[in-house]
C-alpha positions as CSV (number, residue, x, y, z in Angstrom):
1,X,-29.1,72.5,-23.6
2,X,-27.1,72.4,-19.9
3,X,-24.7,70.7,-18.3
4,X,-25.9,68.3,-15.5
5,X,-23.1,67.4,-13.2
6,X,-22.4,63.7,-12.8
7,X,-22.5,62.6,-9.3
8,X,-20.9,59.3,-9.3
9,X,-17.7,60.9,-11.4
10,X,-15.4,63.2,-12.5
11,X,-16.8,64.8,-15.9
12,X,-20.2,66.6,-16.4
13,X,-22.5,64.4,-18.3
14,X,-23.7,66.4,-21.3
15,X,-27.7,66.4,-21.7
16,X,-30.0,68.0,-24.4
17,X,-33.0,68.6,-23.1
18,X,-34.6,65.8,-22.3
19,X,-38.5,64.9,-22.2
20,X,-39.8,63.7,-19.0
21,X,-39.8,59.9,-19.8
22,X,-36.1,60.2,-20.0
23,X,-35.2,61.4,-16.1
24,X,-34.3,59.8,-13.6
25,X,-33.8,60.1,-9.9
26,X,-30.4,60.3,-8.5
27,X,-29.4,57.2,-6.8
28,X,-27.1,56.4,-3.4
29,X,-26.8,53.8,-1.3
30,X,-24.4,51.0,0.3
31,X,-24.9,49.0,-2.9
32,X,-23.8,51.4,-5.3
33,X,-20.6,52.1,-2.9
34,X,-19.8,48.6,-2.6
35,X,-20.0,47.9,-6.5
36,X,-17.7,51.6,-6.9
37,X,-15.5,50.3,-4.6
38,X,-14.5,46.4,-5.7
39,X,-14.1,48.3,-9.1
40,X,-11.7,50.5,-8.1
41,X,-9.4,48.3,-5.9
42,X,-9.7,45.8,-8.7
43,X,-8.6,49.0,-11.1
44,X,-11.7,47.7,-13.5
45,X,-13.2,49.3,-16.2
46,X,-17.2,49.4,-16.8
47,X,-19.3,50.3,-20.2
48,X,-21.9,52.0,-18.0
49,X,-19.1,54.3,-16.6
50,X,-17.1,54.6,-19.6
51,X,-20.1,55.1,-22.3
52,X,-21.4,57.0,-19.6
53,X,-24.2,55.3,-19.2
54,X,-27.7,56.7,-18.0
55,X,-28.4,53.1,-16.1
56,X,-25.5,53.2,-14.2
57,X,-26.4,54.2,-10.8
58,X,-29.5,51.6,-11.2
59,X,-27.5,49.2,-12.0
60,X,-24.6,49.7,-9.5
61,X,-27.3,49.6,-6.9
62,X,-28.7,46.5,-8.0
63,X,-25.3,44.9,-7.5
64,X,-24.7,44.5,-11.4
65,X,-22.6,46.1,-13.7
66,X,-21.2,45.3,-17.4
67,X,-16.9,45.1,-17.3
68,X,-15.4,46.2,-19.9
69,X,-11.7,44.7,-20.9
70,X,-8.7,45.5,-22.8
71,X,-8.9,48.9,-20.9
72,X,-10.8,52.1,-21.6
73,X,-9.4,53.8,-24.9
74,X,-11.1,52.5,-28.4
75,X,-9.1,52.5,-31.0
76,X,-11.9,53.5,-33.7
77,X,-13.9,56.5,-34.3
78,X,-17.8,56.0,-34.0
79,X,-19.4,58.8,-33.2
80,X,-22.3,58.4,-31.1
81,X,-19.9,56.7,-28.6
82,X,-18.6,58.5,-25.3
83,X,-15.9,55.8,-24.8
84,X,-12.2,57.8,-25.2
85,X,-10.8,56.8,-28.4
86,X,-6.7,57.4,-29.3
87,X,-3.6,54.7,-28.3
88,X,-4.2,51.7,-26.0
89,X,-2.7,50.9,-23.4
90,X,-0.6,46.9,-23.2
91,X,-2.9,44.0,-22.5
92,X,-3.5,43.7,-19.1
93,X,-3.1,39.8,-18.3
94,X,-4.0,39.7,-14.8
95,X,-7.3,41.5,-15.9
96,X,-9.1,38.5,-15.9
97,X,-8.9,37.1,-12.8
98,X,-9.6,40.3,-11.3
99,X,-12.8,40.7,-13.8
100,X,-14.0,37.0,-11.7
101,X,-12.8,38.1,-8.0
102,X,-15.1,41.4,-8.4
103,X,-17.7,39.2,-9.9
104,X,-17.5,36.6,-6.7
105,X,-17.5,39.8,-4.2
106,X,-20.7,41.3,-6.4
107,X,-22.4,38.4,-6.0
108,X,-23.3,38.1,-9.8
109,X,-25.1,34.7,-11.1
110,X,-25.1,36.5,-14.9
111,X,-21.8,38.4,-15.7
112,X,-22.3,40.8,-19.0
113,X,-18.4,40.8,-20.2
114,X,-17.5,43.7,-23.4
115,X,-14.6,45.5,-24.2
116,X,-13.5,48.3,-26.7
117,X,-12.0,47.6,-30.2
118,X,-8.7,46.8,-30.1
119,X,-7.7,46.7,-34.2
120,X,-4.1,47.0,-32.7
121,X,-4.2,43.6,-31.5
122,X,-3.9,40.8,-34.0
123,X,-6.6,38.6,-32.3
124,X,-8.9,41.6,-32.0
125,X,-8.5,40.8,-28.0
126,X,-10.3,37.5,-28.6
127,X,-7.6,35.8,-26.5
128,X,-8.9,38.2,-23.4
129,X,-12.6,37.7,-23.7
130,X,-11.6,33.8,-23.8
131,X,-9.3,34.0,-20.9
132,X,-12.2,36.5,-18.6
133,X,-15.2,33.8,-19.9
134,X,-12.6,31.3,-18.5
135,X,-12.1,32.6,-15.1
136,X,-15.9,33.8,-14.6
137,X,-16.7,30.1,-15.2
138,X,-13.7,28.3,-12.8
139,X,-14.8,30.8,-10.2
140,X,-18.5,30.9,-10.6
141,X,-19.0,27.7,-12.0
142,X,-23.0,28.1,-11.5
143,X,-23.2,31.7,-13.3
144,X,-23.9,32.4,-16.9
145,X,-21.3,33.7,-18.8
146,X,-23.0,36.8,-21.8
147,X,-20.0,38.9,-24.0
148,X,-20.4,41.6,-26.3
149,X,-17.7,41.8,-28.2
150,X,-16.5,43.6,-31.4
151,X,-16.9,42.6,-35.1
152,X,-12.7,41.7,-34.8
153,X,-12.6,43.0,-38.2
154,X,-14.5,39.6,-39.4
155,X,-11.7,37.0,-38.3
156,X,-12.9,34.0,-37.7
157,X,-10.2,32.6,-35.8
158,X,-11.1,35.6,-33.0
159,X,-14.6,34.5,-33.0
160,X,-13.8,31.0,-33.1
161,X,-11.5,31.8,-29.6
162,X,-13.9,33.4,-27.7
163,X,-16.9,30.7,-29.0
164,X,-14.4,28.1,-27.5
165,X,-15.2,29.1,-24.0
166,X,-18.7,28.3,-24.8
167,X,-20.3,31.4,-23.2
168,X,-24.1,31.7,-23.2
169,X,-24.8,34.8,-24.7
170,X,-23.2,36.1,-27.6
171,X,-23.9,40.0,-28.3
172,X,-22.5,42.1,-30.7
173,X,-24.6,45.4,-31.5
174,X,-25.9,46.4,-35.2
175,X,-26.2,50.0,-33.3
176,X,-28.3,51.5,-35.5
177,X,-29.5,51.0,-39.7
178,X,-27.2,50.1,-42.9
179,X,-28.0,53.7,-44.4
180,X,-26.5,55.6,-41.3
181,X,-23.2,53.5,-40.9
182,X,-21.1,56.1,-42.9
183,X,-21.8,58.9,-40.4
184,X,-22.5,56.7,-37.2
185,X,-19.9,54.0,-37.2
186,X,-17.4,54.8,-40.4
187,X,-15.0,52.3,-39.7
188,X,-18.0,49.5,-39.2
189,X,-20.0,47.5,-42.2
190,X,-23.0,46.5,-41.4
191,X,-23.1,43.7,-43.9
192,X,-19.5,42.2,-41.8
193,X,-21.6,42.8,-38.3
194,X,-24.3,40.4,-39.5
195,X,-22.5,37.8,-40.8
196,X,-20.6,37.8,-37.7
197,X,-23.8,37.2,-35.9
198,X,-24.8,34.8,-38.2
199,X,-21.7,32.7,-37.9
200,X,-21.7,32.6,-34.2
201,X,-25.0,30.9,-35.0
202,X,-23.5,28.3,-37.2
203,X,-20.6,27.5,-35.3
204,X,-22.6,27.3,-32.1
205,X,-26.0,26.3,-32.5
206,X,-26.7,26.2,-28.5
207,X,-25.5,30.0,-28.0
208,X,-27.9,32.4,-27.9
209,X,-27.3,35.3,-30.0
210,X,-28.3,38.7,-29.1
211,X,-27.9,42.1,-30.5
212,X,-29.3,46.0,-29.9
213,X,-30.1,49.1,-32.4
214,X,-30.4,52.7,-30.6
215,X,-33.0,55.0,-32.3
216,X,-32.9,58.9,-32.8
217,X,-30.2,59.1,-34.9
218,X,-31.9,60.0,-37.9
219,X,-33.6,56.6,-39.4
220,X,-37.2,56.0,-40.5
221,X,-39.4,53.6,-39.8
222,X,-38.8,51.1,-42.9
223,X,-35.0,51.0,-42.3
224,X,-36.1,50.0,-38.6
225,X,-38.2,47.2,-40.1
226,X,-35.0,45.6,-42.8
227,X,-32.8,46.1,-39.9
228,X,-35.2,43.2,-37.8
229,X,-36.1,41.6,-41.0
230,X,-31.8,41.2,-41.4
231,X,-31.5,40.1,-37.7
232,X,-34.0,37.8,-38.4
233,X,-32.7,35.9,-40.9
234,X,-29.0,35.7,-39.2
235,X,-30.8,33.8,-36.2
236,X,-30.3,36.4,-33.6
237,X,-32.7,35.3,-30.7
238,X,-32.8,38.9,-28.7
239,X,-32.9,42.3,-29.8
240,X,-32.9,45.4,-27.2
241,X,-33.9,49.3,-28.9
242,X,-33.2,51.8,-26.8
243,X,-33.4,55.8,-27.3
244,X,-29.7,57.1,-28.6
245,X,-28.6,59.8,-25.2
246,X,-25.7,62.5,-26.6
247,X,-22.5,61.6,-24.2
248,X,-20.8,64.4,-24.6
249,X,-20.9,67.6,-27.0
250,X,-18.2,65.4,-29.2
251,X,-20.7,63.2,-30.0
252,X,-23.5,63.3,-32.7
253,X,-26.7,65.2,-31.4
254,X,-30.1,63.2,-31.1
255,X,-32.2,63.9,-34.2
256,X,-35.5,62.8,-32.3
257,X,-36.6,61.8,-29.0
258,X,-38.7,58.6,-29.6
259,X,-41.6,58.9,-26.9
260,X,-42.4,55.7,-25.1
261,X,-45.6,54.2,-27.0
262,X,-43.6,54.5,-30.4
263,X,-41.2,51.9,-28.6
264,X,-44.3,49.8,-28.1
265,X,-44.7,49.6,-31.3
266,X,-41.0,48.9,-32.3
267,X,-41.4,46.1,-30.3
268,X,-44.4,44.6,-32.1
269,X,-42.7,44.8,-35.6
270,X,-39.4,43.5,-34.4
271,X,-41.0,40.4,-32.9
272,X,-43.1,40.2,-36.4
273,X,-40.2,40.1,-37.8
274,X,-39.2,36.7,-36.5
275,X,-37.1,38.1,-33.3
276,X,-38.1,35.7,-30.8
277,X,-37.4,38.2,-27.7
278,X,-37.2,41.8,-27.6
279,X,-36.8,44.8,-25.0
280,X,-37.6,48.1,-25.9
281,X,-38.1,50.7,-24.1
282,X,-36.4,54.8,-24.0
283,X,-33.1,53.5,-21.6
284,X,-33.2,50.0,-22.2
285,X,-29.6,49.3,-23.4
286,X,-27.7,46.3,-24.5
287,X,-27.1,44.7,-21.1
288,X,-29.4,46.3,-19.3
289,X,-31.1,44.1,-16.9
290,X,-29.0,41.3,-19.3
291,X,-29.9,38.6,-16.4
292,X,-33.6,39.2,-16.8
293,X,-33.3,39.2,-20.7
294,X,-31.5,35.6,-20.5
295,X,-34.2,34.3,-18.4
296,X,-36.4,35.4,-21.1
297,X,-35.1,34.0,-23.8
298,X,-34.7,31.0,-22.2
299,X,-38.6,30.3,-21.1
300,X,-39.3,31.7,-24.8
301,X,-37.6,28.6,-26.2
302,X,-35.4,30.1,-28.4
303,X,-34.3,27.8,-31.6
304,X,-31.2,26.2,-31.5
C-alpha cells in the first residue's frame, strides 16, 4: 500500500495497490482551473472532491462536476464513504442560487445535484434540494435538472418536496447488496432505499429513476443478481456498477479488485434483469458522465 499525493488538494489520497485498469493520468488544464475556481468563489461543495473521487480531474476538465448541498459533514456513519462525518454546519440558504450561478458560468446543460444526510434536519434537507432544482431551472431553463438524494429516513413528505420541482432524474444509490448493509451502511435498510425508489416511481411516473451498486466489498455473484432483480421490480430505469476505491485508511479495505471483462458481464445480467440502461465499468460512478447516461435512457425509451 502507499500514499499517492493528491494534486488538485490538500490531503493524500489513500490507494491500495491498484491493477493497471484502475490508473489514470494526472490531468491539468484551463478547464479544470476554471471549474476549481467558480467553486471556490462560490464557497461550493462537490461529491467528486469530497468522496474524493478518482473522476474528478476528468470531470473538472470536461467542465462538469456533481454539487453537493447542505455542506460537507454527513451526519451518519457508512463506512466505505470518504465524506467527513460529525456536526453540521446551519443550512446555507443562499446556497442555491450560488449552486445555479456556477452552473450558468460552467456552462452545464445537465446539472447532477446530491448532498450529504442531514438526519438533523426535520425535512431531511428536502426543502434545499427543492429550492437548488428551482433555481437550476429559473436560470437554465433549457438544462435538465438529475438529484441524488438520501433515503430522508423514508418521509414521504421530503420526497414528495423535492418530486415537486419535477427534476428529471431521480437517483438514490442501493451502494452495494442487502447482506452487506450491517457492515457497509449500518444506519441504512435496504428494504427503506427501495421502496423509496419505487415510490418516486409511483408518484412520478415521467421521472426517470436511477440508481448505482459499487462492487468489491465482499458480495458474490447471486446477491449481485437479487440486487438487479429488486431494482427491477421497483422500476428503476438506470443502474451504474462501478469498482469500490478505499478513500482513506478509515475506510473499509477493497475485498477484490473486479477486472474489467467481469463488468462486462455485470452488465449483461443486470440488463437481463429487466434494467433498461446500465453503465458498468471499473470507475464508472453514479454521476459519472450523468449527461451521457440521460441521453441514454432517453433514446432507450424508458417506461413511464
Amino acid at each position: 500500500m502507499r500514499w499517492q499525493e493528491d494534486k488538485q488538494g490538500t490531503e493524500p489520497h489513500y490507494r491500495e495497490r491498484m491493477p493497471r485498469w484502475l490508473l489514470r493520468p494526472i490531468r491539468s488544464g484551463k478547464d479544470l482551473n476554471d471549474v476549481t475556481r467558480i467553486l471556490r468563489s462560490r464557497g461550493l461543495h462537490t461529491v467528486c472532491e469530497s468522496a474524493r473521487c478518482p473522476n474528478r480531474m476528468e470531470c473538472f476538465s470536461s467542465r462538469t462536476a456533481t454539487f453537493m448541498i447542505l455542506g460537507n459533514v454527513c451526519t451518519r456513519d457508512c463506512s466505505f464513504c470518504g465524506v467527513d462525518k460529525g456536526l453540521p454546519m446551519p443550512v446555507d440558504e443562499e446556497e442555491p442560487k450560488r449552486l445555479a450561478e456556477a452552473a450558468v458560468e460552467m456552462g452545464l446543460e445537465h446539472v447532477v445535484i446530491t448532498s450529504v444526510t442531514r438526519d438533523d434536519l426535520e425535512d431531511g434537507g428536502a426543502r434545499q434540494f427543492a429550492a437548488a432544482v428551482r433555481e437550476v431551472k429559473r436560470r437554465l431553463p433549457t438544462s435538465t435538472v438529475e438529484v441524488l438524494t438520501p433515503d430522508f429516513k423514508g418521509s414521504e413528505v421530503s420526497l414528495r418536496i423535492v418530486l415537486g420541482e419535477a427534476p428529471d432524474v431521480y437517483n438514490h444509490n442501493l451502494e452495494t447488496v442487502e447482506e452487506l448493509y450491517p457492515r457497509v451502511r449500518p444506519r441504512a435498510d435496504y428494504g427503506r432505499s427501495l421502496r423509496l425508489l419505487a415510490r418516486v416511481k409511483e408518484l412520478n411516473p415521467t421521472v426517470k429513476v436511477k440508481s448505482g451498486i459499487m462492487v468489491g466489498l465482499g458480495e458474490n455473484r447471486e446477491q449481485l443478481r437479487k440486487t438487479f432483480r429488486d431494482l427491477a421490480e421497483v422500476g428503476c430505469d438506470m443502474l451504474t456498477i462501478g469498482q469500490y476505491l478505499r478513500p482513506s485508511r478509515r475506510q473499509l479495505p477493497v475485498e477484490r479488485f473486479v477486472p474489467p471483462e467481469e463488468f462486462e458481464e455485470l452488465r449483461l445480467e443486470a440488463l437481463e434483469a429487466g434494467l433498461p440502461v446500465v453503465f458498468s465499468a471499473p470507475l464508472v460512478r453514479s454521476s459519472y458522465r450523468a449527461k451521457e447516461a440521460f441521453g441514454r435512457g432517453c433514446a432507450a425509451g424508458i417506461r413511464a
